[in-house]
Each structure stands twice: as structure tokens, then as C-alpha cells.
C-alpha positions as CSV (number, residue, x, y, z in Angstrom):
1,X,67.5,36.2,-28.0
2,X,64.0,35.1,-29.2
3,X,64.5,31.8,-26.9
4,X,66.1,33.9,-24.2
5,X,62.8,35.5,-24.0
6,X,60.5,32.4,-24.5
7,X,62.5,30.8,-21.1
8,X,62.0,33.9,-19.4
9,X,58.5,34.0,-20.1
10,X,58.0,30.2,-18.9
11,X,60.1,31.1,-15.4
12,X,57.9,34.1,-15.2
13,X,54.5,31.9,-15.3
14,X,55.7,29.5,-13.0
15,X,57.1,31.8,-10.0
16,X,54.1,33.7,-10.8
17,X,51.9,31.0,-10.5
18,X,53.9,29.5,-7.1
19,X,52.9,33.5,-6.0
20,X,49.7,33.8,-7.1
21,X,48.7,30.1,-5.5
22,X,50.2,30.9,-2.3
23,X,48.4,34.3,-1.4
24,X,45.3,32.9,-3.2
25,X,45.3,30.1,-0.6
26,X,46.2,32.1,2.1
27,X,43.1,34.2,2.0
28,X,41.0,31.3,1.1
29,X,42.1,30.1,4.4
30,X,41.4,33.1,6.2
31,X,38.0,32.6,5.2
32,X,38.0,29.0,6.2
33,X,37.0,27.7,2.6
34,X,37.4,24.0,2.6
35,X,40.5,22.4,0.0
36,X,38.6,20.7,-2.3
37,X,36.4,24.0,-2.6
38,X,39.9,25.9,-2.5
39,X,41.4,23.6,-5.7
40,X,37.8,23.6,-7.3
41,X,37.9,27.9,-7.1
42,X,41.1,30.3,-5.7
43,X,43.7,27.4,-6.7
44,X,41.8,26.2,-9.9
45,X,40.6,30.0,-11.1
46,X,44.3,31.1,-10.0
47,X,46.5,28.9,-11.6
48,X,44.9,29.6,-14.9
49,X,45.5,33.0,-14.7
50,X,48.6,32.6,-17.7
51,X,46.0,31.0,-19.7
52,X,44.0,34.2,-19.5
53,X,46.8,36.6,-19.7
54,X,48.2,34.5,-23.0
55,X,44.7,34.5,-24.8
56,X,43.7,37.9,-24.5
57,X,47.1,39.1,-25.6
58,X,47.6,36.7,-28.3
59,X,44.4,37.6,-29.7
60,X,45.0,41.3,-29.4
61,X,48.6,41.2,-31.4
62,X,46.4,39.2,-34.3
63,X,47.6,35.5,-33.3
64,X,43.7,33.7,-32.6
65,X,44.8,30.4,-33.3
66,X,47.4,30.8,-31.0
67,X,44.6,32.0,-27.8
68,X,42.2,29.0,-28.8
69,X,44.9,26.4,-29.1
70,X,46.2,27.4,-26.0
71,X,42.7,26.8,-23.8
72,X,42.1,23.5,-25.9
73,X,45.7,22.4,-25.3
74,X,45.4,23.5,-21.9
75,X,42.7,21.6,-21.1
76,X,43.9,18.5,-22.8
77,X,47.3,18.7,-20.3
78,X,45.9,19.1,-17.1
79,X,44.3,15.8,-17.4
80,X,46.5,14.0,-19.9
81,X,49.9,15.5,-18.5
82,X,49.3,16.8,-14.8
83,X,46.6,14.5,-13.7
84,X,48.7,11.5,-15.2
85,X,52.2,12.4,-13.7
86,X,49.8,13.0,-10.0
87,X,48.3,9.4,-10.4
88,X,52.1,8.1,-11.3
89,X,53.9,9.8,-7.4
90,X,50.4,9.0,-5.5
91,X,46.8,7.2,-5.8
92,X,44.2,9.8,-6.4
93,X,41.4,9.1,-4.9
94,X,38.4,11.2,-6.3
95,X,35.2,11.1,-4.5
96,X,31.9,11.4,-7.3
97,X,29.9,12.1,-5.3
98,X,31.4,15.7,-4.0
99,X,32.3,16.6,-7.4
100,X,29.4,15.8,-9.1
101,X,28.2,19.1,-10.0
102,X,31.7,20.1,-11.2
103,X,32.2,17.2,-13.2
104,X,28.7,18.3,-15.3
105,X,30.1,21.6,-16.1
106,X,33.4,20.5,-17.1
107,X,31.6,18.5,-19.8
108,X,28.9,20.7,-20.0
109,X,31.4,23.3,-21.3
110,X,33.4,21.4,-23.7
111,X,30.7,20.6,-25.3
112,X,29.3,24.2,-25.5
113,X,32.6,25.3,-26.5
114,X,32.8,22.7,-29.5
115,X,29.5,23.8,-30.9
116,X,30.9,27.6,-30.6
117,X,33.8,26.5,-32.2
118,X,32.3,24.6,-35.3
119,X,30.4,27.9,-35.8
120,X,33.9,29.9,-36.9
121,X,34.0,32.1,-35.0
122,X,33.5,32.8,-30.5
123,X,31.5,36.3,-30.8
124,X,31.0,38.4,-28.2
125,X,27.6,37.5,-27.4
126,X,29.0,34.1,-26.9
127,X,32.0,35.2,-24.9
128,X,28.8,36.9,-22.7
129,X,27.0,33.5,-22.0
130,X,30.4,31.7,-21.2
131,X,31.6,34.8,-18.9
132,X,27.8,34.3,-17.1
133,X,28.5,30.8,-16.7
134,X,31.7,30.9,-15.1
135,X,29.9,33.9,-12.8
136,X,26.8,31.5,-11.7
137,X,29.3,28.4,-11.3
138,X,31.9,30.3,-8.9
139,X,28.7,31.6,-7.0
140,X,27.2,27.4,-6.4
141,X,30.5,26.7,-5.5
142,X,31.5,29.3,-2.6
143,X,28.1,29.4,-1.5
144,X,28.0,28.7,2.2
145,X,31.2,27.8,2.5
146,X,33.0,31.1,2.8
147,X,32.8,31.9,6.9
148,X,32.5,28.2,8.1
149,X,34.0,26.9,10.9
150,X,38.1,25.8,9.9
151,X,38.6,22.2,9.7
152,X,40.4,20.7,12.9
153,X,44.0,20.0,10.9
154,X,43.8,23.2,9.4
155,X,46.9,25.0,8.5
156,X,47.7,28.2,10.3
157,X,47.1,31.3,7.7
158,X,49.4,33.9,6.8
159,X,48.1,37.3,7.7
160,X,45.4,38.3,5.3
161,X,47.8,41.4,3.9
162,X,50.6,39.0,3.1
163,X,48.8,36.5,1.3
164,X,47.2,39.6,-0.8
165,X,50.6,41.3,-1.4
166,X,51.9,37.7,-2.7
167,X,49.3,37.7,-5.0
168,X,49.4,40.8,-6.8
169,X,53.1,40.3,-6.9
170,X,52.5,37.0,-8.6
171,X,49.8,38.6,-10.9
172,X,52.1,41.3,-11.8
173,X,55.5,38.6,-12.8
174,X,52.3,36.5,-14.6
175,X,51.3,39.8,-16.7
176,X,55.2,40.2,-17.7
177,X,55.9,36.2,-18.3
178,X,52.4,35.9,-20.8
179,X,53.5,38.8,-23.1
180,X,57.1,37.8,-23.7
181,X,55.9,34.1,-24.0
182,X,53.1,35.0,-26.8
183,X,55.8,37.4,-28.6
184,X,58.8,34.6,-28.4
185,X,56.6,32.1,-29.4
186,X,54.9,33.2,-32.1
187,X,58.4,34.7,-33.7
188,X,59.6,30.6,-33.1
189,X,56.5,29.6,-34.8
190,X,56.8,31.9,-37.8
191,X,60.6,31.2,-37.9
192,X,60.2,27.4,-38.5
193,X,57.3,27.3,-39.7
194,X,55.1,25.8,-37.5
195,X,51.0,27.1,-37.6
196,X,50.3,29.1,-34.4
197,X,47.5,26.7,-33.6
198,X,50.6,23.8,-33.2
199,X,52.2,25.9,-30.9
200,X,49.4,27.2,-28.9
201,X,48.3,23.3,-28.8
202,X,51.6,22.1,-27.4
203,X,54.4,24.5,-26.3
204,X,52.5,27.2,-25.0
205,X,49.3,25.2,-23.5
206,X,52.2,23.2,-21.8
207,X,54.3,26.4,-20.9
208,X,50.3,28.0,-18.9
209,X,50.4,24.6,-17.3
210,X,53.2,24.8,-15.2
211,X,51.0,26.6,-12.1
212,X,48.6,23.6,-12.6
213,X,51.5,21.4,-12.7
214,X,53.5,23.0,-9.6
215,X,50.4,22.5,-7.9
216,X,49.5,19.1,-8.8
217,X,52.9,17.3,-7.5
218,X,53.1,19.2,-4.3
219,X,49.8,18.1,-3.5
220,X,50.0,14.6,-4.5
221,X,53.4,14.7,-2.7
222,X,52.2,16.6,0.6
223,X,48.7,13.9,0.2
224,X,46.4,16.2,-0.7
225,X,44.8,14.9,-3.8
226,X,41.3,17.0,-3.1
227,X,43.3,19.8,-4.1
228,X,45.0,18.6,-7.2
229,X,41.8,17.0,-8.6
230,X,39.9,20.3,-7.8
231,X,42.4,22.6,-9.1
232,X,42.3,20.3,-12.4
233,X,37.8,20.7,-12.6
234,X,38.5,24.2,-11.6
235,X,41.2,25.1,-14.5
236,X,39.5,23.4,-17.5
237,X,36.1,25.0,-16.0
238,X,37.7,28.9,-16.1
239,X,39.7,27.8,-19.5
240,X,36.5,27.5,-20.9
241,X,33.8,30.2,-19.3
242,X,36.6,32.3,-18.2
243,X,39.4,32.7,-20.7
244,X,37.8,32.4,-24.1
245,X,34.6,34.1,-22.5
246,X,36.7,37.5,-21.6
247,X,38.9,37.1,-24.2
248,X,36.0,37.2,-26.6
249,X,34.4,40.3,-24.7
250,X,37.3,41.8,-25.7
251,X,37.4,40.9,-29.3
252,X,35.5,38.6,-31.0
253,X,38.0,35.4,-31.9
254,X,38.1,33.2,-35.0
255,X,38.4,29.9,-34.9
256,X,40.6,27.5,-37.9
257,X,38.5,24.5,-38.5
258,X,41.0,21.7,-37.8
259,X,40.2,22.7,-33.8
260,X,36.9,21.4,-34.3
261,X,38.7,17.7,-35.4
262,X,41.0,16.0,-33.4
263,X,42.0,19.1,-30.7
264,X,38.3,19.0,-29.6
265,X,37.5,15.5,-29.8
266,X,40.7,14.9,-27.5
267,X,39.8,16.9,-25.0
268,X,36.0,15.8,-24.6
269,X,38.0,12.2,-24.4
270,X,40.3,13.4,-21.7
271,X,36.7,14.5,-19.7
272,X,35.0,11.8,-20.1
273,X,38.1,9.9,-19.3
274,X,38.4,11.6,-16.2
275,X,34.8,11.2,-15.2
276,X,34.9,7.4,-15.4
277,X,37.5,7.3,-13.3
278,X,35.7,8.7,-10.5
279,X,32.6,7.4,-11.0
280,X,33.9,3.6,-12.1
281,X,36.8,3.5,-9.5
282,X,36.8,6.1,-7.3
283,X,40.5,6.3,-7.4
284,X,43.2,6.7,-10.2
285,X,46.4,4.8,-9.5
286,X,49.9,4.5,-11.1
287,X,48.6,2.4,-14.0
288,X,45.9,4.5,-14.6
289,X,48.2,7.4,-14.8
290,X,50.5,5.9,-16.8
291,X,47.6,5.4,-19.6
292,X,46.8,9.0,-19.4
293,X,50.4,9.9,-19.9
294,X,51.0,7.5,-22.6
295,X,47.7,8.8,-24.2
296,X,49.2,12.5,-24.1
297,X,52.7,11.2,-25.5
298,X,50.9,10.4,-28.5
299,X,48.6,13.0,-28.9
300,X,52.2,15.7,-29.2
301,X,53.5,12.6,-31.5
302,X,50.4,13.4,-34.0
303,X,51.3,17.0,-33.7
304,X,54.9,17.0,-34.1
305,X,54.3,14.5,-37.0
306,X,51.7,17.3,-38.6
């Protein structure tokens, strides 16, 4: 029964997701946003909405390792996992340049978050400063784009009630699919053994992914890489500001030590990794992606081996 529920919690996240992304879009549309602002904010911000649903609930029901490893994880997959399997269907082209500002946060805050980390503990004064940053970044990025004239290929727009009724509804099946995904996993976790912080690293980072990695092959297939790359910048961005900052307005979360180790230095890797792609090449292509996804493959090696 407990994996009954764990499967319907990952089919929840994902329709969700599909929901959520759509009427997102939709209105960001309506409001002639442009795509790579779309994947950097709506798509990026809405895709990471199980990541947000799954912290604050794991770290209500007394499971913090389980909230923290998730983010970290999280973060570590969209560039490891989704990023990679993008580069492998389609070059990615990613233009410096445009997201240069993006790129310094996403650093900016793994880097923030690590020194939070080490400390033990992410209070709620902390959680205040991330939640601030995530406030003044999503302001610099929809600043005076929202309003604009649409681009010339634009796609025509669902009605602006439609795209908001599809994403409540995919809120509401998101809300449903985190809670029986935290309680199922955690009873697998417990039941074999395995430390919360595994599973929140692996399983459950990778389970919140699927929105990001819905998203990521229907752009690369449909040639819209702006929107995969952006939703990527965007996701690790709000893991960080967004999900540990509310989650630790709501209660203050403590952190085991071993995130500080390996989990964090991993994921500063995967940014930096990220980074020089754009700024060295400009581009990711299948081999690159193929590095990225043999880097990940090992990373869950290490873990299942721990």
C-alpha cells in the first residue's frame, strides 16, 4: 500500500505540474512576457512548486533532513539529470549574455545557502533574507516586460480564465501528490533503513523534478531551449530563496552536517558547471550532456553505495 501511495504521489506532481505549467504560461502570455523571461519566472517558479509543497510538509511532520535534501537534490538534478537528458534530444544553445544576471544569483545563492547550512541550523531570520531575495529577484526580472508588445511568432493564448482555472487545478492535484509522497516515502525510508536525507537527496528530489523534467524535453523537442535553460536558472533560484526561505518562516529547519560535504559541494559543481558552458561555448551539445548525465549517474552510485 505504502508504494501504492508513493506512485500516486509522483503521478500527482507530474499532472500537476503539466497543469500548473500550462495555465502559468497561458497568463504569462496574456501578458506578453517573453519565453526566456517566462522559463526564468512562471515556468521556473511554477514547476518548483512540489519542491515547496514537499519541504514545508516534510518539515512540519518532523522529517528536516528529508525538506533540505530534497532542495539540494533538486537542484543538483535539474542540471545533472534534466539539463543533461535536454542537451542529449537537442543542442542547447544558452546565450551569456541575457542570462547574466540570473546566472549570479544562482551562484550567489548556493553559496549563501552553504554558509546557512554549515551554521546547523536555516532560522527564521534567515529564511526572511532568502524569502527577500527571491522577492527583489522576481521584481529585476519582470520589470518592464510584463505589457510589452507580443513577439511576431507568438502563440495564440488561452483565455485568461482558463489558463487560471488550469492552474489552481494543478496547484490543488500538486498539494494532494506532495503529502502522500513525503508520508510514503519517509515510511520506505524508515522501513529499509535508509536516512531521510538519502531519500530526500535522490528519490524524492528526483520525484519534484518531474515538472522540470516534463518541461525540459518538450522544449528541447518543440526547439525552444530559452525555455528549458530558463526554467532550470528559475527552479534552482526559487529552491533556494523560495522553498527553504518559506519553509523556514514557517519553522525554523535543522540541518545534519554531512549536507554541508559532498550534497553541497555537488551542487556548487553542477553551477559552475553550468556557467561555463554558457560563457565558454555558448551552447551544450550531446557530448556535453552526456558528461552531465554520466556525472549524475555517479553522484546516486555514491549514494546508493552510502
Amino acid at each position: 500500500m505504502t508504494y501504492l501511495l508513493f506512485l500516486a504521489g509522483l503521478v500527482g506532481l507530474f499532472f500537476g505540474g503539466e497543469f500548473l505549467i500550462r495555465g502559468a504560461v497561458g497568463v504569462a502570455r496574456r501578458l506578453h512576457v517573453p519565453p526566456l523571461v517566462i522559463g526564468l519566472t512562471i515556468v521556473g517558479f511554477g514547476t518548483s512548486t512540489p519542491e515547496l509543497l514537499v519541504s514545508i510538509q516534510a518539515a512540519l511532520s518532523g522529517a528536516p533532513s528529508l525538506a533540505v535534501g530534497n532542495v539540494i537534490g533538486s537542484n543538483i538534478a535539474n542540471i545533472l539529470l534534466i539539463l543533461g537528458i535536454s542537451a542529449v534530444i537537442a543542442v542547447v544553445p544558452m546565450r551569456f549574455g541575457a542570462m547574466r544576471r540570473d546566472f549570479a544569483v544562482m551562484i550567489g545563492a548556493t553559496l549563501l545557502l552553504w554558509v546557512m547550512i554549515a551554521g546547523g541550523v536555516v532560522s527564521r531570520a534567515e529564511g526572511a533574507i532568502l524569502t527577500a531575495g527571491l522577492a527583489l529577484y522576481l521584481w529585476l526580472s519582470l520589470r518592464g516586460t510584463a505589457g510589452s508588445a507580443p513577439p511576431a511568432d507568438a502563440e495564440v493564448a488561452a483565455p485568461l480564465w482558463k489558463s487560471a482555472l488550469f492552474a489552481v487545478a494543478g496547484l490543488i492535484i500538486l498539494m494532494v501528490g506532495a503529502r502522500l509522497l513525503v508520508v510514503s516515502a519517509t515510511e520506505i525510508a524508515r522501513a529499509f533503513g535508509v536516512s531521510e536525507a538519502v531519500i530526500g537527496l535522490t528519490i524524492v528530489a528526483i520525484g519534484t523534478s518531474l515538472p522540470e523534467l516534463a518541461t525540459a524535453i518538450i522544449a528541447a523537442m518543440r526547439r525552444h531551449p530559452e525555455i528549458a535553460v530558463g526554467n532550470i536558472l528559475g527552479s534552482n533560484v526559487f529552491n533556494i530563496l523560495g522553498i527553504l526561505g518559506i519553509t523556514a518562516l514557517v519553522t525554523p529547519i535543522p540541518v545534519e552536517p554531512r549536507f554541508a560535504g559532498l550534497d553541497m559541494a555537488l551542487a556548487l559543481a553542477a553551477a559552475l558547471a553550468m556557467l561555463g558552458f554558457a560563457v565558454f561555448g555558448g551552447r551544450i551539445g550531446r557530448i556535453g550532456g552526456g558528461v552531465l548525465l554520466a556525472g549524475y549517474a555517479g553522484y546516486i552510485g555514491l549514494m546508493a553505495a552510502g
